[in-house]
N, C-alpha and C positions, 0 to 999 in steps of 0.2 A: 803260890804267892811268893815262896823264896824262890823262884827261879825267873820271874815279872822282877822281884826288887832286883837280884842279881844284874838283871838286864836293862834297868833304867841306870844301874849303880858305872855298868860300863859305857851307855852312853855320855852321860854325864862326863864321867872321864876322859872321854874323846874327846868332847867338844872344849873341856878344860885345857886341854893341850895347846888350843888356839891361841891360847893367851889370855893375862887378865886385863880388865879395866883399867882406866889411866888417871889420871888425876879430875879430881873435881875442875867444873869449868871456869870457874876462877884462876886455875892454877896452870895448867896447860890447854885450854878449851877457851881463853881471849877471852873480853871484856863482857861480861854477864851481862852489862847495859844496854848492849849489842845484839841481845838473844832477841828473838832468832836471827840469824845471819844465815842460815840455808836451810834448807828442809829437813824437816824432822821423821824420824821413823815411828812409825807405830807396829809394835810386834802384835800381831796376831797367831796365837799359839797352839792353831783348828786349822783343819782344810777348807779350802775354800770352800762357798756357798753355805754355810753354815746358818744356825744362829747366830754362832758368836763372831764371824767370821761377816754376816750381814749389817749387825750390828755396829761393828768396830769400823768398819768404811763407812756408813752411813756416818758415824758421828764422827770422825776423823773429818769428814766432808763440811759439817757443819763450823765446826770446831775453825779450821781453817779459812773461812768466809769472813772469820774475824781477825785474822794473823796476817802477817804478811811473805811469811813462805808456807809452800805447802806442808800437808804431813802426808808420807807414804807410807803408806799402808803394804804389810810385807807378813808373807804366812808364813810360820816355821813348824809344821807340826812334826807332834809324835808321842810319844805316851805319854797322854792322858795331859799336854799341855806341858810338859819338864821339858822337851828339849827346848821350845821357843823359851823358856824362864833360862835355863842355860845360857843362849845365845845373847839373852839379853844385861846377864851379866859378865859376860865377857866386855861388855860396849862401857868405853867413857861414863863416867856418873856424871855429863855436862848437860844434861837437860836433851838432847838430839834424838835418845832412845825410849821411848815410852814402849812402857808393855801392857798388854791385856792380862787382868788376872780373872780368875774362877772360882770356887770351892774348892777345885783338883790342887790347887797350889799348896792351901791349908792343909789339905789331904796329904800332900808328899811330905809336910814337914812331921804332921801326927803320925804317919807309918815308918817316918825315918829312915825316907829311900834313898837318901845322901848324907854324907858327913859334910861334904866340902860346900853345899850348898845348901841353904835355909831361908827361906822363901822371906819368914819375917823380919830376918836379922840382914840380909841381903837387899832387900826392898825397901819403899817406904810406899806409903800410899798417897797418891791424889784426890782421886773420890772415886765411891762407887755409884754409877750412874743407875744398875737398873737393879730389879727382885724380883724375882720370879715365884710364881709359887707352888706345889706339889700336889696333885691330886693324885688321892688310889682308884683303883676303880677294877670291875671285876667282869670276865668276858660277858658277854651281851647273853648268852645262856645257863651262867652259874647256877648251880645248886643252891648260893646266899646271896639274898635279899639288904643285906646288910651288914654295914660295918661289926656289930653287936655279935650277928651271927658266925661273921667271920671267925672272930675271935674266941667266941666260943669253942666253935671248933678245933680251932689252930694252939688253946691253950694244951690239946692232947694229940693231937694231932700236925704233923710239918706242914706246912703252907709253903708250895713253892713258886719263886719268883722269877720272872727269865731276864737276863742281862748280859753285859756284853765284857764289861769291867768290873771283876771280883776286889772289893776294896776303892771301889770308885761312890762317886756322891750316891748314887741310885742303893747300892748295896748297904754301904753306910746311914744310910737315912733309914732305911724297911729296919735291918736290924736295931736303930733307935728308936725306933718306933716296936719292935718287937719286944724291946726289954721295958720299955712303958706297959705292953697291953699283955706281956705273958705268954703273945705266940710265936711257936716255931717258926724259924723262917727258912727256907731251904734255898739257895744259890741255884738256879740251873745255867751253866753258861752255855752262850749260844756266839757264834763271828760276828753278827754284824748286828746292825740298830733294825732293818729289815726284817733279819730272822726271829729276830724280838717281838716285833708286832706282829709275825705270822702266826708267833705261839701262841702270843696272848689269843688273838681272832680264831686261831682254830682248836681253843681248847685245850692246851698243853700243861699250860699253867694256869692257877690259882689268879694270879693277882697280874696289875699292873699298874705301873708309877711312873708317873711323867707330867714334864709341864703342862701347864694348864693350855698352852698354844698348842702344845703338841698333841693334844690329846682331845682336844674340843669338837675338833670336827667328829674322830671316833663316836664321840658319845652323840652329838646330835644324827647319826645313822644308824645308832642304837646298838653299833656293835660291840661296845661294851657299856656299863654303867656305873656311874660315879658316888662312890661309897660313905668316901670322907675328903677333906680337904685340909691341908696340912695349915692351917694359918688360926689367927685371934678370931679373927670375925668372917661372917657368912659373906661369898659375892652375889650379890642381888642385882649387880648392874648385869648379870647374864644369866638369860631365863636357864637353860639346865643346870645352874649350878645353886639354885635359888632355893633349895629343896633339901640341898646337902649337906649333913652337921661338921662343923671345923670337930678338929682333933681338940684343942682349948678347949668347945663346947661339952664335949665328952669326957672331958677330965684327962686328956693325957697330953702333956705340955712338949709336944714336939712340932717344930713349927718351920724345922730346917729345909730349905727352900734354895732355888742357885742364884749365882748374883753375877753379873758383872760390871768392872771398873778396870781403873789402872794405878799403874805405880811406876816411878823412876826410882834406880840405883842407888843404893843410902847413898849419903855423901852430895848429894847430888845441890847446889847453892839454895841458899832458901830462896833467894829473891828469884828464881828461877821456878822453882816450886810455887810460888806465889802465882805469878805469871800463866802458869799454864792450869792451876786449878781457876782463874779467874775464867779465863777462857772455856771452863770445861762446866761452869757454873754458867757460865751465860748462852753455853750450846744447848745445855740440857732445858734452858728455859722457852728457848725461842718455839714459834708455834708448828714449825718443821717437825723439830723433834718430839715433839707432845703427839700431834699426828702419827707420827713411824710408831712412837712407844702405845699408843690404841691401839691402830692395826695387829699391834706383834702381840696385844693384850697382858705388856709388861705397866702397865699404868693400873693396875688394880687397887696394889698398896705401892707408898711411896719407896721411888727409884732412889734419888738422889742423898747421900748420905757424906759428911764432909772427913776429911782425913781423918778426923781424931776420933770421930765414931766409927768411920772404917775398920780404922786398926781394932777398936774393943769390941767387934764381931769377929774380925779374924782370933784375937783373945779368947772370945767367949765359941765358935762353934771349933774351935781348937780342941780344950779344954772335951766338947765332947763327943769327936770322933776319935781323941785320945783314949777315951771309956771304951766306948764302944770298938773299937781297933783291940784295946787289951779283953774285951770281954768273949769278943768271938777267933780269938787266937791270929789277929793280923801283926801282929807284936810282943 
């Protein structure tokens, strides 16, 4: 882990080299009134074809059907989402740069993978449009039956888990979940997100976590089964999940799930702020995007969330991947 932070710490500083941001767009960035006056970028901070990466063009698309310059949509990835957050604070705080954010962002600020840079004090938020939610689920041949059993086990025994990024959402989440229910969790890392579902389908490991999209079709071919579901309340709008006890239901109050939204450069004009959440508010309504968010089965529980709630989630799941970061020695 200190040789990942080492190596997010010198990216960072590269990119920093580039230069910083310029003045609010009031100030050198011409008449706010006027916004937009050319196209806008939207950072995407994934490689292409993604979720987040499907996502963020889709609603960029939407989004600009009501504007009148385009937004372009532009990838910058690399660990774990920091350098596209990098890139996007090097840009003007005039409203031109929108960025995609994730849980990883919150993530770099609780692990403390930069000085110079601080996702919440650097940022502000717009909205966050979508939530996702986390199901466990256990290969299609396990030895346990269930959640209960699991745990049982795992309170004396390691339970391990395969993943690709040690200290990313997936690892951080099992282990809050581990210190709610008492079991061991063990890291196995593996290269890719491929090699991940090989382990799980052939028996390798214990467990497996992932979105509920990502993971749906798995379980309806029975190659593995779904244990618990990270959320308040049961989903009944989808038959194999209709049978499943939420984590809430069973008394342990972890409910930490992925999200995406965005945000522009503090500093950035209000009335420009205003502007493009209106716009981001009347994308997410239209029946386009209601459509994409079924298919992607991000419409379970609600997506749309407004700045000031934004921010007192990034507050609150802050607060407890900071725990959990100090409790399994990532800090």
């Amino acid at each position: 882990m200190k040789r990942i932070a080492l190596l997010v710490v010198g990216i960072i500083t590269a990119l920093a080299m580039v230069g910083c941001g310029g003045q609010p767009g009031g100030k050198d960035g011409g008449d706010t009134a006027a916004y937009p006056k050319k196209p806008i970028e939207m950072i995407i901070p994934f490689g292409e074809g993604g979720a987040s990466d499907t996502f963020a063009r889709k609603f960029a698309d939407i989004m600009a059907k009501d504007m009148p310059q385009p937004i372009q949509a532009i990838n910058k990835k690399g660990s774990s989402g920091l350098v596209g957050m990098v890139y996007a604070a090097q840009k003007k705080n005039d409203g031109y740069t929108i960025l995609e954010v994730t849980p990883s962002m919150v993530i770099a600020d609780a692990l403390e993978v930069s000085e110079s840079i601080k996702f919440m004090k650097d940022f502000e938020p717009l909205a966050r449009i979508q939530s996702d939610i986390y199901v466990l689920c256990l290969p299609g041949d396990s030895r346990f039956s269930s959640f209960q059993e699991l745990v049982e086990y795992g309170q004396n025994n390691p339970v391990t888990f395969a993943g690709v990024s040690p200290g990313g959402l997936d690892d951080l989440t099992l282990n809050a979940l581990a210190d709610a229910t008492g079991v061991d969790i063990k890291f196995i890392p593996y290269k890719s997100g491929s090699e991940v579902k090989a382990a799980v389908l052939g028996g390798e490991v214990d467990i497996y976590l992932d979105k509920i999209v990502s993971a749906v079709n798995y379980i309806k071919d029975g190659k593995v089964k779904p244990v618990v579901v990270l959320n308040e309340e049961r989903i009944d709008k989808i038959d194999v999940f209709k049978s499943v006890p939420t984590t809430v239901e069973l008394g342990y109050d972890v409910t930490i799930g992925s999200w995406r939204g965005f945000v522009v450069k503090n500093g950035t004009p209000q009335e420009i702020k205003d502007y493009l959440i209106d716009k981001m508010e009347k994308a997410y309504a239209t029946q386009e995007y209601q459509d994409f968010a079924a298919l992607n089965l991000v419409d379970i529980r609600p997506g749309y969330l407004d700045a000031e709630g934004f921010y007192k989630q990034w507050e609150s799941e802050y607060e407890k991947f900071d725990a959990v970061a100090k409790k399994v020695g990532l800090k």
